[in-house]
C-alpha atoms as one frame of an Amber mdcrd trajectory, in Angstrom:
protein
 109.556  79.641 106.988 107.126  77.972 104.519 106.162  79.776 101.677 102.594
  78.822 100.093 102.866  79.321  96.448  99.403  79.339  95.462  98.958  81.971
  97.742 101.520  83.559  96.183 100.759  83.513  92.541  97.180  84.566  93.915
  98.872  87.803  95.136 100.419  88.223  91.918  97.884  87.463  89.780  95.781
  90.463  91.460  98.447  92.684  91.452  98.580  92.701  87.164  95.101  92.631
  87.313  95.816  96.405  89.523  98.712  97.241  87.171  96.300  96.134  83.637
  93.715  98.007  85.075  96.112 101.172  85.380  97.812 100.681  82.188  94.951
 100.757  79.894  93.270 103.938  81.751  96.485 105.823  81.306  96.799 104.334
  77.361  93.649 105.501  76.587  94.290 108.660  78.033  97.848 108.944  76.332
  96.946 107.922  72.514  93.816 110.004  71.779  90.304 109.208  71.747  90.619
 107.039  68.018  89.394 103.251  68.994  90.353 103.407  72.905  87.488 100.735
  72.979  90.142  97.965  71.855  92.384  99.197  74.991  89.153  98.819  76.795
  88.361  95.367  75.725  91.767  94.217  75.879  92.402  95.665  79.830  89.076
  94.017  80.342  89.515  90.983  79.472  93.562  90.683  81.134  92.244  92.322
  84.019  89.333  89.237  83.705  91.305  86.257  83.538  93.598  87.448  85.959
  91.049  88.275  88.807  89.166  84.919  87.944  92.770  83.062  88.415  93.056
  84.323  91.770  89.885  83.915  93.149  89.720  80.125  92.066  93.084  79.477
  93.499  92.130  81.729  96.656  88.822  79.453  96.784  90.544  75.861  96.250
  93.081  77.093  99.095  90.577  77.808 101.459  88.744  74.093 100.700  91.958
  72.841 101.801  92.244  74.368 104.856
């Protein structure tokens, strides 16, 4: 059994991108409504870099195939 780590940190990548995404709603939700646009900002931009990181991996897999 192979295992294709690109594919694999792919997978990961989008799952902190899910578990960024669920984190900050629930922070926001859990510290008040006082400057929830830094959790925002920060979840956004994570939850950015992380989904970016697995689609270009995702993509240069699929030009090797």
């Amino acid at each position: 059994m192979k295992v294709n780590l690109p594919e694999k940190i792919a997978d990961w990548l989008l799952d902190v991108a899910k578990y960024v995404i669920t984190g900050t709603i629930i922070g926001s939700f859990l510290t008040g409504f006082q400057e929830t646009w830094k959790f925002y900002l920060f979840g956004a931009i994570v939850v950015g870099g992380a989904f970016l990181g697995a689609i270009w991996i995702i993509r240069n897999i699929n030009k090797k195939d």
